[in-house]
Every structure is written in C-alpha cells, then in structure tokens.
C-alpha positions in Angstrom: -63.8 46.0 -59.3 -64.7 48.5 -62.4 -64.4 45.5 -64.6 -67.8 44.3 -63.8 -70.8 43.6 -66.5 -73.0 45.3 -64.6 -70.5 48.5 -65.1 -69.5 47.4 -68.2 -72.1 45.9 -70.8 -75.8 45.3 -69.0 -78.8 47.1 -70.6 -79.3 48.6 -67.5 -82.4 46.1 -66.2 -81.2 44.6 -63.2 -80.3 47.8 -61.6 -83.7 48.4 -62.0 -85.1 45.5 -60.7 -82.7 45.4 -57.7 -83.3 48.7 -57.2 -86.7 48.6 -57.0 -87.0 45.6 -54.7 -84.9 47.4 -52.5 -87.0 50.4 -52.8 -90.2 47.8 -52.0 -88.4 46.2 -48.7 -86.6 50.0 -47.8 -90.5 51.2 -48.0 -91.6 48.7 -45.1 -90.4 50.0 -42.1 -91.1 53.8 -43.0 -94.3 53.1 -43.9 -94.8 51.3 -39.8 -93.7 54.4 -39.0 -95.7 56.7 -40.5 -99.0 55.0 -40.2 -98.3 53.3 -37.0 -95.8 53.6 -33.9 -95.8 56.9 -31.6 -96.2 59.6 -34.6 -92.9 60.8 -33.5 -90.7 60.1 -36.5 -94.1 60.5 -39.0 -93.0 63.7 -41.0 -89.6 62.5 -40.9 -90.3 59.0 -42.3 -92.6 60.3 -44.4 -89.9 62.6 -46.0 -87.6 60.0 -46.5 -90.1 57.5 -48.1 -90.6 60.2 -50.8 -87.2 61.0 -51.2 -86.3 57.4 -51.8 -89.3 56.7 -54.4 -87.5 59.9 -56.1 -84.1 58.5 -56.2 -86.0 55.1 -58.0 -87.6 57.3 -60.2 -84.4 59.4 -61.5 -83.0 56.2 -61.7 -85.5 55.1 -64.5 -85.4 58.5 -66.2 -81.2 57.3 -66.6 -82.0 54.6 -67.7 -84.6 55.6 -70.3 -83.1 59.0 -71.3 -79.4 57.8 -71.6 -77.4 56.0 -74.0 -76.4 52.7 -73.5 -72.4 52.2 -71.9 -70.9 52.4 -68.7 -71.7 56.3 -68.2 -75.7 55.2 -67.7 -74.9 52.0 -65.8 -72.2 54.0 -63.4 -75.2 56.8 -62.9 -77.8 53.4 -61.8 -75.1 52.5 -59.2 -75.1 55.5 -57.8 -79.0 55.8 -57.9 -79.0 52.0 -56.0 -76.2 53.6 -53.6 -77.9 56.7 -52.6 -81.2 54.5 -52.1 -79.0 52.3 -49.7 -77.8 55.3 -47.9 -80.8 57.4 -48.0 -82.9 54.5 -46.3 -80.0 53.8 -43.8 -79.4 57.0 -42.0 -83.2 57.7 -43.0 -84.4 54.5 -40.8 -81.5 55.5 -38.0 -82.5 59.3 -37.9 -86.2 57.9 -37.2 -85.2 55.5 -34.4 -83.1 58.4 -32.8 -86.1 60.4 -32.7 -88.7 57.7 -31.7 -86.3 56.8 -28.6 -85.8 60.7 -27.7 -88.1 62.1 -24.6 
C-alpha cells in the first residue's frame, strides 16, 4: 500500500488538486449552513469551513516549503486525510446540533 507513486515519486500536484476539489465540494454544505438553514449550527459550521481552508492552505505551504520525496508527499496525505475527517465529523457535529431542541 506504501508502494504507491503518489507516496513515492509524484511532484506533489495531484494532492493538491484533489485536495482542493474536495475542499470546494466539503465547502458546499457548510456554507448552506451558515448562510441559510435554522442559524443553529452557524458558528459551528463556520468554524469548520475555516479550519478546513487552513488544513488546504498548510497543505500548499508542504508542498512549496518542502523537498521533493516521500516525506512531503506522506505530509499531503495526511493534509487530504485530516480535510476528509475534519469535514466528516464537522458536517455530522452540525446535523446533531440542527436536529437538537
């Protein structure tokens, strides 16, 4: 599974990419939230929004700040992970809150 090119020998790009389409489609939903639906989960989603456009942005600062290898590649799977996670219990933690009385 380590063996991958993506871990192994990419520049780096498609992380970057994937990443930030999945930033663009994770930003959807929060952004119903916050500037429609009850106001219920607003600060909440709001939070989360940001703190997955900051996990995209450290993700381009590793890719622009370290050297090229599977160290900076492993640290852009990690970035895309935490956005994955981040904008899963992010988007659950807001629909617990919009369905609580």
């Amino acid at each position: 599974m380590a063996n991958q090119p993506a871990l192994r020998t990419s520049s780096g790009r498609i992380w970057l990419v994937m990443g930030g389409l999945f930033l663009l489609l994770a930003l959807v939903p929060f952004g119903l939230l916050i500037f429609g639906g009850s106001g219920r989960s607003r600060g909440l989603a709001t939070v989360i929004a940001i703190t997955i456009a900051l996990v995209y942005a450290i993700m381009i600062v590793i890719r622009l700040a370290s050297p090229p290898g599977p160290r900076r590649l492993r640290g852009l799977a990690g970035g895309m992970l935490a956005l994955a996670g981040i904008a899963l219990i992010g988007i659950w933690s807001c629909a617990v809150v919009e369905a609580g009385h």
